[in-house]
C-alpha positions as CSV (number, residue, x, y, z in Angstrom):
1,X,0.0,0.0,0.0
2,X,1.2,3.7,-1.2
3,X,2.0,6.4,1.7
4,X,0.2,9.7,1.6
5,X,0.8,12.2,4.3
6,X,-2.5,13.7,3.6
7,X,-4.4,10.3,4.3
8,X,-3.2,9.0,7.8
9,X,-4.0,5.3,8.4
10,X,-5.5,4.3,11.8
11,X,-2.9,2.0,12.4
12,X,-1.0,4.6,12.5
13,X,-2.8,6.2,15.2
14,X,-2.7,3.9,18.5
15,X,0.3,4.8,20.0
16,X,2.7,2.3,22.2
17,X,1.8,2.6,26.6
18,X,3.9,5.2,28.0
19,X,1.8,4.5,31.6
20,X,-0.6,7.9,30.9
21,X,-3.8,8.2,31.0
22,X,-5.7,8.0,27.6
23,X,-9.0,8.2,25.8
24,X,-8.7,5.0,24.7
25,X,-6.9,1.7,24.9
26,X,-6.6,-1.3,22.3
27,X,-6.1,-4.5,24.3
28,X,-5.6,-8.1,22.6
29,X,-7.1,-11.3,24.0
30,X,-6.2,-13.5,22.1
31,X,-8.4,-16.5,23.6
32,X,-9.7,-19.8,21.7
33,X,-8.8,-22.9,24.0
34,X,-11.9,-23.3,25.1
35,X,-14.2,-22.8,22.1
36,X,-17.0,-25.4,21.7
37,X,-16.4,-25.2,17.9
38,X,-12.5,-25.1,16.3
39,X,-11.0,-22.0,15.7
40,X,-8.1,-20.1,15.2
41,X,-9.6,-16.6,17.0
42,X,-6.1,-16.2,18.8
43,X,-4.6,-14.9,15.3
44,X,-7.4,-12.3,15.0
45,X,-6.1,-9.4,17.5
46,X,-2.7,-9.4,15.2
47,X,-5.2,-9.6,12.2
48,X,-7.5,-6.7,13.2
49,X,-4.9,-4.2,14.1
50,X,-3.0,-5.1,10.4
51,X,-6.3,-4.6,8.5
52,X,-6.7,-1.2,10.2
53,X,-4.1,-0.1,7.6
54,X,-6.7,0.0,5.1
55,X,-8.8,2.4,6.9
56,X,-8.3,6.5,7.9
57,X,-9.4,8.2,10.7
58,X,-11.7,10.2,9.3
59,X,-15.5,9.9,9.4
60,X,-17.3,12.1,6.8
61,X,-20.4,11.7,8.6
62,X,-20.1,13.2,11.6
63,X,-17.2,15.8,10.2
64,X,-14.4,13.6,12.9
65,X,-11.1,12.7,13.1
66,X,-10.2,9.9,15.5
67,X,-6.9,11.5,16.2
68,X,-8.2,13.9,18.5
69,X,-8.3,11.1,20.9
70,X,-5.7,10.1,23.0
71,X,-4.7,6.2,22.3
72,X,-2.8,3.5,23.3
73,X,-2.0,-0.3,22.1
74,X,-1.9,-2.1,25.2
75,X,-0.3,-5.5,23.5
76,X,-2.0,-8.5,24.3
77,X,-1.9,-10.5,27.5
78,X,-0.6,-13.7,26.7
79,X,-1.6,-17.2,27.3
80,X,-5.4,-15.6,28.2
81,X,-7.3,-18.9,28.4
82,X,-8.1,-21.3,31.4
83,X,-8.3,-20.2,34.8
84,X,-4.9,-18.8,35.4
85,X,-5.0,-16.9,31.9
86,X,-8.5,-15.3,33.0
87,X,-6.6,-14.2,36.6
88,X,-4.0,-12.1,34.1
89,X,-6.5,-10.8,32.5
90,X,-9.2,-9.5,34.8
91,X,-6.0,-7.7,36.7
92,X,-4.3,-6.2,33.3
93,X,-8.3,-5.1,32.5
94,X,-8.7,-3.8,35.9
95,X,-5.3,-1.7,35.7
96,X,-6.1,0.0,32.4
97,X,-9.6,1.3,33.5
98,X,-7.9,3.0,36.1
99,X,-6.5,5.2,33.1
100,X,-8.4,5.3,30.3
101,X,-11.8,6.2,29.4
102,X,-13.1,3.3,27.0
103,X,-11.2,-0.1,26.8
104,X,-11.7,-1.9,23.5
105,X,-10.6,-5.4,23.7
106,X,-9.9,-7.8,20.7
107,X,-10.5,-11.4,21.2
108,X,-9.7,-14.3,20.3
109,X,-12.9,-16.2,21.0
110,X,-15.9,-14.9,23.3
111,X,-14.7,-16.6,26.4
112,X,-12.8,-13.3,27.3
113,X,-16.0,-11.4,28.1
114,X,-16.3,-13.0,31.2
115,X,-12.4,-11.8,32.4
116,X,-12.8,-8.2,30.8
117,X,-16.7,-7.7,32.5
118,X,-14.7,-9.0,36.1
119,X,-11.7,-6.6,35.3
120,X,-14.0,-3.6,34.0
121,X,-16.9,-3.6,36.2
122,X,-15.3,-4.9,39.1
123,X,-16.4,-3.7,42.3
124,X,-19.6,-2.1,40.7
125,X,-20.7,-5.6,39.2
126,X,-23.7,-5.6,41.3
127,X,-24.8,-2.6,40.0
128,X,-23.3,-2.7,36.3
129,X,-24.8,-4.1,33.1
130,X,-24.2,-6.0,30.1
131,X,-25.1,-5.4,26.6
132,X,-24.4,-8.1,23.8
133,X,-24.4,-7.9,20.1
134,X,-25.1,-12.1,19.9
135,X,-26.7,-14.7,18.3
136,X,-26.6,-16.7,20.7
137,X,-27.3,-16.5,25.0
138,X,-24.2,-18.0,26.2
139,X,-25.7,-19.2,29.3
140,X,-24.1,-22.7,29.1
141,X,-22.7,-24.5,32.4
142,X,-19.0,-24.6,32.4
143,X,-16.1,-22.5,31.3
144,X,-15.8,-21.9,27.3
145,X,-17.2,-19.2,24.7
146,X,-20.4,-20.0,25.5
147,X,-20.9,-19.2,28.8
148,X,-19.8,-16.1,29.9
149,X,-23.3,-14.4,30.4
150,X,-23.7,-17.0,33.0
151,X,-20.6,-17.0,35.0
152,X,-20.9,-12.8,34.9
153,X,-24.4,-13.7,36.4
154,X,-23.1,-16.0,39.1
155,X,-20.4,-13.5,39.8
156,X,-22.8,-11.1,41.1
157,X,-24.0,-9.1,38.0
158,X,-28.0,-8.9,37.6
159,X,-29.5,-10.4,34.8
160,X,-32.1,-7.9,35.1
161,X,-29.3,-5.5,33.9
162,X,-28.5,-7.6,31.0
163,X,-30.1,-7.3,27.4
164,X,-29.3,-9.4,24.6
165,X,-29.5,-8.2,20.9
166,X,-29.9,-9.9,17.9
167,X,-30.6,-13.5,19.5
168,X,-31.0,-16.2,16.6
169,X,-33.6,-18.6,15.6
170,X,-32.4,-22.5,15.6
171,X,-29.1,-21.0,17.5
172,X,-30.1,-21.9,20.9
173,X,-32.4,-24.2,22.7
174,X,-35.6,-23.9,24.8
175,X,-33.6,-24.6,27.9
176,X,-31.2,-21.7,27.6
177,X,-34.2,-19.5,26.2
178,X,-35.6,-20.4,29.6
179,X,-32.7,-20.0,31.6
180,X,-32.3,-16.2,30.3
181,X,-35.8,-15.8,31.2
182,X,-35.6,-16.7,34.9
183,X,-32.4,-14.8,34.8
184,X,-34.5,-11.6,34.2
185,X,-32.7,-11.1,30.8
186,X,-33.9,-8.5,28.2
187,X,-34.1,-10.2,24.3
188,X,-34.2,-8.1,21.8
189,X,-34.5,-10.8,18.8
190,X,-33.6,-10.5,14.9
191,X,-36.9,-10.7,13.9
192,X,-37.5,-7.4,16.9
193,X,-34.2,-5.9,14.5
194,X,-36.0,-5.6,11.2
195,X,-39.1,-3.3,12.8
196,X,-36.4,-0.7,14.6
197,X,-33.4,1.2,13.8
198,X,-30.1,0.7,15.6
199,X,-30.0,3.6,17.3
200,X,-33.5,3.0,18.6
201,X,-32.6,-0.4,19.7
202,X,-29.3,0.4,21.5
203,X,-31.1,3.6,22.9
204,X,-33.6,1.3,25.0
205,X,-31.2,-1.6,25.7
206,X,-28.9,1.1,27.8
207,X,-31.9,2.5,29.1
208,X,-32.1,-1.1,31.0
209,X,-28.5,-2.0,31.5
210,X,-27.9,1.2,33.0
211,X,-30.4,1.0,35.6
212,X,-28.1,0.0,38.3
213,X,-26.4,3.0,37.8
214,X,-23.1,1.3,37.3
215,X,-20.8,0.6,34.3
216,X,-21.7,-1.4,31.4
217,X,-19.5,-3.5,29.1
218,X,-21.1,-4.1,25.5
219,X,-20.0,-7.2,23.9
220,X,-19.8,-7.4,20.0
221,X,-20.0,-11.0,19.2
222,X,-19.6,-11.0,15.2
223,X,-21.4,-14.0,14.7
224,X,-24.7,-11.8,14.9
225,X,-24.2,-10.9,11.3
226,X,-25.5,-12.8,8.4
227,X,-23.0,-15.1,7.7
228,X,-22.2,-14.0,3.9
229,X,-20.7,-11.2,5.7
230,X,-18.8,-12.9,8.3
231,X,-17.6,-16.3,6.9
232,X,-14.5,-15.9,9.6
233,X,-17.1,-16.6,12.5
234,X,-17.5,-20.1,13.0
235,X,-21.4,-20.0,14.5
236,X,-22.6,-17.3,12.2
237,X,-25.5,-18.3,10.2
238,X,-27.9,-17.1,7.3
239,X,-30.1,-14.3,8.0
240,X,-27.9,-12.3,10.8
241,X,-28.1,-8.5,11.2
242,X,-26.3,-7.1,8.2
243,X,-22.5,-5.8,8.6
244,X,-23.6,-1.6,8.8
245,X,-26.3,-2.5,11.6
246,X,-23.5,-3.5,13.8
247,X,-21.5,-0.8,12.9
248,X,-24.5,1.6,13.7
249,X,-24.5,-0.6,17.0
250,X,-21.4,-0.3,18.4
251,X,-21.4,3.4,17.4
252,X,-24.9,4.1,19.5
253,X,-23.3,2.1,22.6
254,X,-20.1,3.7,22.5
255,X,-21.6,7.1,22.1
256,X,-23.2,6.5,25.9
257,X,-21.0,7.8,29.0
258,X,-21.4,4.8,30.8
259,X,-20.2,2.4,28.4
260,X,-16.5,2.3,29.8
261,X,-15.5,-1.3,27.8
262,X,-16.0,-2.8,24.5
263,X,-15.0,-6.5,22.9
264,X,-14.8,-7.5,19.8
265,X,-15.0,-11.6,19.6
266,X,-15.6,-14.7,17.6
267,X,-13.6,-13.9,14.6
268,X,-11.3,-16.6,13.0
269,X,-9.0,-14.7,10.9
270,X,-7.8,-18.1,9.2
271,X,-11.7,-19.0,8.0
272,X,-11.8,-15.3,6.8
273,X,-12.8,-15.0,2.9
274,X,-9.8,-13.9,0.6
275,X,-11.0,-10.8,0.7
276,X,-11.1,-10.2,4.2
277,X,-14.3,-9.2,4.8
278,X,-14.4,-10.8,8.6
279,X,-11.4,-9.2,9.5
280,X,-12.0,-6.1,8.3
281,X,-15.0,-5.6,9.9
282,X,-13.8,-6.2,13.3
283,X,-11.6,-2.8,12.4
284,X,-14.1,-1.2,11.5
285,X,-16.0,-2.6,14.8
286,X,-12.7,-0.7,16.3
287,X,-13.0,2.6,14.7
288,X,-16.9,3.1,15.3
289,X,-16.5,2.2,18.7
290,X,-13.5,5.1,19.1
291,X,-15.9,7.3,17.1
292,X,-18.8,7.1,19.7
293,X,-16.5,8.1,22.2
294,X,-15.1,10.9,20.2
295,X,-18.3,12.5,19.5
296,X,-20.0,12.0,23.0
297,X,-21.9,14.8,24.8
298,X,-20.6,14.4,28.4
């Protein structure tokens, strides 16, 4: 790719951790050990923040340029699967909110929303919420990628302070749809999606997850697109929200004060089509989440 000092790249613009406080800080978790399907979603952090070369910092729409943020590229914390992995984790999570004002963390698989929601909410996880962008509830038993809902449940955040967006058809089971039930969880399903626009949509599920009056952590699983969109995610399947309504998404939920952490998850950059299309999407993902926080009102 051609150089032009008049069109800066946004991987150009995180910067390396010089221990100050930022705006915003990149962190990769690159987690896939426990997935209940095979993946390669530890090579996806690396992949994202290469694929942010194709993109500028510059959004036309809203007349910003995400380099009037402050940034930083945290690295990733290695090895961040399995019990002692999640330990790392929650305390690197839990040292960066102490200096910046949105975390957006790159997975790996979406096991590592359970460590970042423990390291990001922390002691205000009985009062925090939880948003997720998902096709599926991920109120399994056990530890993997599909259960983090429910262990950030049992840890002490309520599920009446938990909405779920985009929840599939014939991607979960009448157990788990019960489960989320008595849990007190919101569902906002696909078929809800088509009848309201994003902004409505992320509007009200805040409007819930706030409630507490805490935090709130948004998870962006990628498999709630349609699949021709994101071949790199494993469980994606026909008929998922379309690649601009998650954009829209994490836009709206970044652009709320109380949003302090963001993942991106569920990407396999090795199943990505040639083109990319996976991948660069979750960079996107990246730079509309940094854009909400750029252009919020308090």
């Amino acid at each position: 790719m051609t150089d032009d000092p008049l069109w800066p790249r946004a991987s150009a613009w995180l910067r390396e951790d010089t221990g100050a406080k930022t705006d915003l800080t990149l962190l990769g978790l690159p987690a896939s050990r426990t997935s209940l399907s095979p993946t390669h979603a530890h090579l996806t952090p690396h992949a994202i923040r290469e694929a942010l070369a194709r993109y500028s910092t510059y959004s036309w729409t809203h007349d910003a340029d995400l380099r009037d943020l402050s940034t930083l590229d945290a690295g990733d914390v290695h090895e961040p699967d399995g019990p002692e992995g999640e330990a790392r984790v929650i305390k690197r999570v839990a040292d960066i909110m102490d200096r910046t004002r949105l975390l957006i963390a790159l997975g790996g698989d979406n096991s590592i929303t359970y460590a970042i929601g423990m390291g990001a909410l922390g002691a205000d996880l009985g009062r925090a919420g939880l948003v997720t962008l998902d096709a599926h509830h991920d109120l399994r038993d056990g530890s993997s990628n599909g259960s983090p809902v429910r262990r950030l449940i049992d840890a002490g955040l309520p599920g009446r302070n938990v909405v779920q967006i985009g929840i599939a058809d014939f991607s979960n089971s009448r157990e788990y749809a019960d489960r989320a039930r008595d849990l007190g969880i919101t569902v906002i399903t696909r078929d809800e999606l088509r009848r309201r626009s994003p902004k409505d949509v992320m509007t009200h599920a805040l409007s819930i997850a706030t409630q507490g009056g805490g935090p709130v952590h948004v998870d962006l699983d990628v498999d709630v697109c349609d699949r021709a969109e994101v071949p790199g995610c494993p469980a994606s399947a026909p008929g998922g929200i379309s690649a601009d309504e998650l954009r829209q998404l994490a836009y709206y939920a970044a652009l709320s004060p109380k949003v302090r952490s963001v993942d991106i998850t569920e990407i396999d950059a090795a199943a990505d089509a040639p083109d990319g299309r996976t991948v660069r999407l979750g960079a996107l993902l990246v730079l509309e989440s940094a854009l909400g926080l750029l252009t919020r009102q308090a």
